[in-house]
Steps between C-alpha positions, in 0.01 A plus 500: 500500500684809613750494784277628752225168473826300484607611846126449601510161355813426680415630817125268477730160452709590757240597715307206441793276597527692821133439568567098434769492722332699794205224487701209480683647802241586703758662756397747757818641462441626189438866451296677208196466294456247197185413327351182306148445348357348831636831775760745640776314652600712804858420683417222399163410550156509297258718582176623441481850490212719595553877493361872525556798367577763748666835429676669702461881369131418581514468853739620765808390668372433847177312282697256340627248813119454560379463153757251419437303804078472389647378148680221670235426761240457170738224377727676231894439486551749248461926454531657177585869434561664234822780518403824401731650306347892477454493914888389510658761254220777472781720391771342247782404683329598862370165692283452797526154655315635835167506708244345273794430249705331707550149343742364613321486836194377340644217401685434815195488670345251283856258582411556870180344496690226256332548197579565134516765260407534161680844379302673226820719350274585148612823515170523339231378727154657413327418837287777445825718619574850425639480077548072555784592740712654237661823617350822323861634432531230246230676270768769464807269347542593170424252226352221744230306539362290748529134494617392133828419343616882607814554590466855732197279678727173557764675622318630781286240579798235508675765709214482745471116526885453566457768772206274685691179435816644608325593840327200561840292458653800727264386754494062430103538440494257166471127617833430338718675767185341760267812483153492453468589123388216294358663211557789291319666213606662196249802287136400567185381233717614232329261253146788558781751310723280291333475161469916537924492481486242238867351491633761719278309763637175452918653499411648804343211740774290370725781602326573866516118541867507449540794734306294786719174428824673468434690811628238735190550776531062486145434489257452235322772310139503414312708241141503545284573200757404297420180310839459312690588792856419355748196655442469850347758566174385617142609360195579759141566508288743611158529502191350727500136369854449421451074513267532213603800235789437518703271263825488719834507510692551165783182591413173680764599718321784658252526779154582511498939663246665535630817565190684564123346617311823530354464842217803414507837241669803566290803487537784315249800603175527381542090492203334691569244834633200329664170675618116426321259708770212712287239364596607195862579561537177639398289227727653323779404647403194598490495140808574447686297736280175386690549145847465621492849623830621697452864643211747483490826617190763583546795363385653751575370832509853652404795275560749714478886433667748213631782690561780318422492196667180410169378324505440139225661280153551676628242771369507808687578806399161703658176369320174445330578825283119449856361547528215751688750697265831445630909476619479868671176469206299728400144376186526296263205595429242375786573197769463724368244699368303206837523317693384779293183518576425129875542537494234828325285267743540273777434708338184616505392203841675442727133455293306250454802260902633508590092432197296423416372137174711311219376417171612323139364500188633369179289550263783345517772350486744820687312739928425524700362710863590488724263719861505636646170646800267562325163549759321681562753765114515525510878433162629308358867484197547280315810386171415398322838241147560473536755170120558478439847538159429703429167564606306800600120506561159661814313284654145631876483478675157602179408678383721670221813450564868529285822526672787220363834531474656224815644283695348837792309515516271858860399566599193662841455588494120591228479215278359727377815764415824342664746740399810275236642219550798353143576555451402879581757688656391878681858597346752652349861370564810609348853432672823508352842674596785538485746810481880498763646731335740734654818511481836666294733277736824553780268423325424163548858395612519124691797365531569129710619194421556172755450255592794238335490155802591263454683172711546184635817572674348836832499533674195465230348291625231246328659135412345187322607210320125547457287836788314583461148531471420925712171540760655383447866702420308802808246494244329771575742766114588572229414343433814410551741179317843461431629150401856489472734221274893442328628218307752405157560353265810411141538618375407228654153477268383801216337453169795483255216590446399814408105452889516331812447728879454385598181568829405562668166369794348568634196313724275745698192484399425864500448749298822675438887450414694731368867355519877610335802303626833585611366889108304531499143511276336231602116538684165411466250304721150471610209293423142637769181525355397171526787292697780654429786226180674557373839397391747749174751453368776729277879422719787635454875548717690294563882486616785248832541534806254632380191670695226632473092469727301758442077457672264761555208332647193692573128487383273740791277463699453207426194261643117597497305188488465140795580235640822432415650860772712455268707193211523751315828522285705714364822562282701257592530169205761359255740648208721368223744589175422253188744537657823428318727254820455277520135526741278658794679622796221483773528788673254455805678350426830712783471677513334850662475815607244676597465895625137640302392809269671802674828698431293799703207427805686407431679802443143660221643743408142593794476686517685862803731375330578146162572690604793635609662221154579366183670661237314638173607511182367631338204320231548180382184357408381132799708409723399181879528573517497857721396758340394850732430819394365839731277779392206703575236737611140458212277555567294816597085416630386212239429240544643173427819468304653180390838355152542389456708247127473348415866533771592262535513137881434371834566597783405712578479860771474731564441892849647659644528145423166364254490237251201548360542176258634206120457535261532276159489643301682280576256163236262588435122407197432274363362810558872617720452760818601533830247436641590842418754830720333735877575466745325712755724761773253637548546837890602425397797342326657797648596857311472789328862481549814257443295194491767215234381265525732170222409182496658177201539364417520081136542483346608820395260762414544895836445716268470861371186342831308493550263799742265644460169562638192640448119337444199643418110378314426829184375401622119428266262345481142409286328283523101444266197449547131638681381187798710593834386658829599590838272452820479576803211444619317740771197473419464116166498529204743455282564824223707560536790760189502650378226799406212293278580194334793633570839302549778697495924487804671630490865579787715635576833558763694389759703690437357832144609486188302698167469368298768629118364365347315216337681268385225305466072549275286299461152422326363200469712172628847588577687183758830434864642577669567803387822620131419318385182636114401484373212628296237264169285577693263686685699781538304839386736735755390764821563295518823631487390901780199423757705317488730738574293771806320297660889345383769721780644730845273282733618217374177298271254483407158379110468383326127392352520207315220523094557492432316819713690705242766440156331489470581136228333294682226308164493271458902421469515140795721351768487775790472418641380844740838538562705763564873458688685790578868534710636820640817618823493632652764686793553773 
């Protein structure tokens, strides 16, 4: 055992003695976080833990009070973030801890609404972030390389972690000098790049996990992903079913994390709509918690947006917008609602599983019952599993009979009343829309400038006898690298027939080209998320004499995982013209130029001083390499505000400097539509009029078709049957909400909004979504008339759901006795 495992070894006893002493305690005056198999033990205390993952480069400053409060409102106690190291140092040595950065005031706003942090250091984080989070400068250290038993690479990384510790004990934020820091992780899923590292892999987690415990932060460190986590240093899960995949913790002294429960997919463009259904979700951490579970976290709770370009590879610009929270931070029904449900349940049942004795019972093969209890305090909670994928059920545990949906888990936290199933549905939906902003046409007016085609002979041109790699030209400063070179051919090396063009071909490594013959635009072509090389092919016109080739090649976001990211490549490597009478002419080693980003960024015309250094012309559309300009007003409120882009191609845009974004319209799903139109403005970019909106434009696209828009989650729905309840616990015991035994449908408004009209109210078997209701063979044609009466005119309302109420046919064949309301609400 070498002496660094010794001092983990060491500090694991000692820990664990700590831990022993905290729970035999049971003080409130005690201060810090310990762990045993069963929880977290918090000042304290046991808890169960239920987090989200919010970060805070993804939304802005004046977002974050209001996103954090809809976290706790949906029943979480917890926010995870990740620190991103290449946002924090983008320049070695320089650090930016401010605006969207600023996290130490992240975090402080988390303590005020008295919750806890979990504090992803890494400095390696993936999240589909710019390079994994890992600062681009470090690709220029001599002799390193990322994440292994290097020394260049641990020296900087273990001079970043210090620096984030160091500040967060500067400002009492770890739960050991009574901040709200309970949790911090080390690396991230290095087991998916260990065996490439062979022992160098397994020096250096033992070596990052010594960093994190000899870093005195006084509160446990996680790694997730990382299945012989060493010492104390606790292993976690991630992935979409955590409580069955996964085999668990490494030491009977460590608690069940689940680090990350994938709450839908990110997107990449050219990805088709995609999303995780809460029934789903829920089971699974129902799931989780039934098997001794302590925290789980959804990863995403908010997605938000990547600015910038602070997307990894082929990344889209919106963030796990099917996120309890969505994009613009607004509860996404019935997700949040749904979730927040489960977690009371969970609470409820909160005593007997932090201190009660397990249990397990299986009467047939598709049915369990997993049960907490101290018998002679009379404290039970039971979660009874329906694993069949399709097939509902009636089971009888301790004598009596309940309904299981199918692949449902009902949880009953005096193991006698079911207050929750993952597959009943009590919250309410919502649907989002989205409303053009109606503006003056003459203020509408776009001006445009297109941005100079370089050539080899240019001055200040960067030449090669080969093309440069663009990572490295780039040093992520744009996305953008031109390649140019000339050459020159004799009359007789064109092509005498006319069915016979020269094509030209150019071999990249991704991730798009963009291609200019003799100043004429002739096309693009681009990698995918999957396989980033591609090889691009187009006829050209060609004349005796010199011509000229200019490529822009660009990233769309550097990569965000994998070993050896520091030896990734990009740009084109080889490029020839087939069809000429003398064969292929090779130019790869013609000789090229090479020039480092757009004139118009280093002019920064997107910004009000940089626009005036350029001339502006009037506006041609379906032009390649084109800037377009226009201002505009504030929308009036403050819903979200968004830019729709559908009439473009691909790009980037900014308003008043900031840049909201890249969009990619034109890379289409299979389903042909494209990943994402709508691209989010936050209301703290804009002032209230003389918003500069600057686009640049790739391909060509039509600038008078962009609009603005504002969003809204007005239309509110609910959808529940008789069998549904709502509970609460009062003195010890588990009640039901509603007036006797009679489920009820509660609908409320958000924002201090009334309901305007119903759109939508039937009894019986209505089928659909909110937003797409239809009603069945059964409707009660008087639903309408009575919900009316009872919502019309109020913020909220409480419906009966109870088929009398409505003069329903108890006898229809096919009803399902549900009721299915849609309102409008509106100030």
């Amino acid at each position: 055992m070498d002496s660094a495992a010794r001092r983990i070894g060491l500090t694991f006893a000692l820990f664990s003695l700590y831990a022993a002493s905290v729970i035999s305690a049971r003080s409130d005056n005690v201060k810090g976080v310990v762990y045993d198999a069963r929880s977290f033990i918090i000042n304290g205390k046991r808890e169960l833990l239920f987090s989200g993952s919010i970060h805070y480069p993804r939304s802005t400053p004046e977002m974050w009070p209001n996103i954090i409060a809809n976290a706790k409102a949906g029943g979480l106690n917890v926010i995870q973030t990740y620190v991103f190291w290449n946002g924090h140092e983008p320049i070695q040595g320089q650090y930016n801890f401010e605006g969207r950065y600023d996290l130490v005031k992240f975090i402080k706003l988390v303590q005020q609404m008295r919750m806890y942090v979990t504090l992803r250091i890494g400095p390696f984080i993936q999240a589909e972030w710019n390079h994994g989070g890992l600062p681009v400068w470090l690709r220029d250290i001599e002799n390193i390389t990322f994440r292994t038993n290097n020394p260049p690479f641990k020296y900087y990384m273990a001079k970043f972690v210090r620096k984030i510790v160091d500040m967060m004990k500067e400002e009492k934020l770890f739960a050991s000098q009574g901040g709200p820091i309970i949790l911090a992780q080390i690396e991230n899923e290095y087991n998916m790049v260990q065996d490439a590292f062979k022992e160098g892999g397994k020096k250096y987690i033992r070596w990052a996990s010594n960093l994190a415990l000899s870093s005195g932060a006084g509160v446990p460190w996680m790694m997730c992903k990382q299945q012989d986590a060493p010492g104390p240093v606790i292993n976690a899960c991630n992935g979409r079913n955590c409580g069955d995949t996964w085999i668990g913790p490494n030491h009977p002294t460590k608690p069940l994390v689940w680090s990350e429960n994938w709450t839908a997919q990110y997107r990449v463009f050219g990805d088709p709509p995609s999303q995780r259904t809460v029934e789903d979700l829920s089971y699974s951490v129902a799931r989780f918690f039934s098997k001794n579970g302590t925290l789980v976290n959804y990863y995403m709770y908010h997605g938000g947006t990547n600015f910038g370009r602070t997307g990894s590879a082929f990344v889209a610009t919106r963030y796990y917008d099917e996120a309890p929270l969505d994009e613009y931070g607004l509860p996404k029904q019935p997700k949040w609602g749904h979730l927040k449900d489960l977690h009371q349940a969970l609470k409820l049942s909160r005593k007997a599983m932090l201190w009660g004795t397990y249990s397990f019972l299986s009467h047939r093969k598709d049915f369990e019952a997993r049960v907490y209890e101290i018998p002679n305090k009379k404290v039970c909670a039971a979660f009874l599993t329906n694993t069949h994928a399709t097939i509902d059920t009636t089971v009888k545990f301790r004598g009596v009979d309940y309904f299981l949906p199918h692949r449902s888990i009902s949880i009953l936290p005096d193991c006698r009343t079911v207050v929750f199933n993952t597959q009943k549905i009590n919250a309410q939906h919502n649907s989002r829309s989205f409303t053009p902003v109606v503006e003056v046409r003459k203020k509408r007016k776009w001006k445009m400038y297109k941005d100079y085609l370089p050539r080899y002979q240019d001055q200040g041109i960067v030449r090669n006898y080969e093309p440069l790699e663009l990572m490295n030209m780039t040093k992520d400063t744009t996305d953008y690298l031109w390649y140019t070179t000339s050459f020159h051919i004799e009359e007789e090396d064109l092509p005498r027939r006319h069915d016979i063009r020269p094509v030209l071909q150019v071999a990249s490594l991704g991730h798009v080209v963009h291609a200019f013959v003799n100043g004429k635009y002739i096309g693009n072509a681009h990698g995918s998320k999957i396989e980033k090389s591609f090889v691009f092919q187009k006829p050209i016109k060609l004349h005796s004499g010199i011509n000229h080739i200019a490529i822009l090649a660009l990233t769309v976001g550097f990569p965000d995982s994998g070993p050896y990211l520091e030896h990734r490549m990009a740009g084109i490597h080889s490029v020839a013209i087939q069809g000429l009478n003398t064969g292929t002419l090779d130019l790869t080693s013609n000789g090229w130029g090479h020039q480092v980003g757009l004139l118009g960024e280093k002019l920064q015309i997107y910004s009000q001083e940089g626009s005036s250094k350029v001339q502006w012309t009037q506006p041609v559309g379906n032009t390649a390499l084109v800037w377009y300009k226009r201002y505009f007003s504030t929308p009036l409120g403050n819903d979200p505000v968004v830019l729709d882009m559908k009439t473009m191609a691909k790009g980037l845009a900014w308003v008043n400097g900031e840049c909201i974004g890249r969009y990619w319209v034109s890379n289409t799903s299979p389903l042909g539509t494209a990943t994402q139109t709508l691209y989010h403005i936050p209301r703290e970019f804009m002032k209230p009029k003389g918003n500069l909106l600057v686009v640049f434009e790739e391909s060509g696209g039509n600038p008078d078709g962009i609009q603005i828009l504002t969003v809204k989650r007005d239309e509110i729905c609910t959808y529940v049957s008789e069998y549904h309840r709502s509970w609460s616990r009062r003195k010890g015991k588990v009640l039901s909400i509603a007036e006797g035994v009679k489920p009820e449908a509660q609908l409320s408004c958000p924002n201090q909004k009334i309901i305007k009209s119903i759109t939508f109210a039937s009894f019986g078997n209505p089928t659909g979504v909110c937003g797409n209701f239809t009603v069945g063979n059964c409707h009660a044609p008087q639903t309408q008339a009575i919900v009316e009466k009872i919502c019309l005119g109020r913020n909220s309302c409480v419906i009966s759901v109870k088929g009398e109420d409505y003069l329903a046919d108890e006898d229809c064949p096919g009803t399902t006795d549900t009721l299915a309301v849609q309102v409008l609400c509106t100030l």
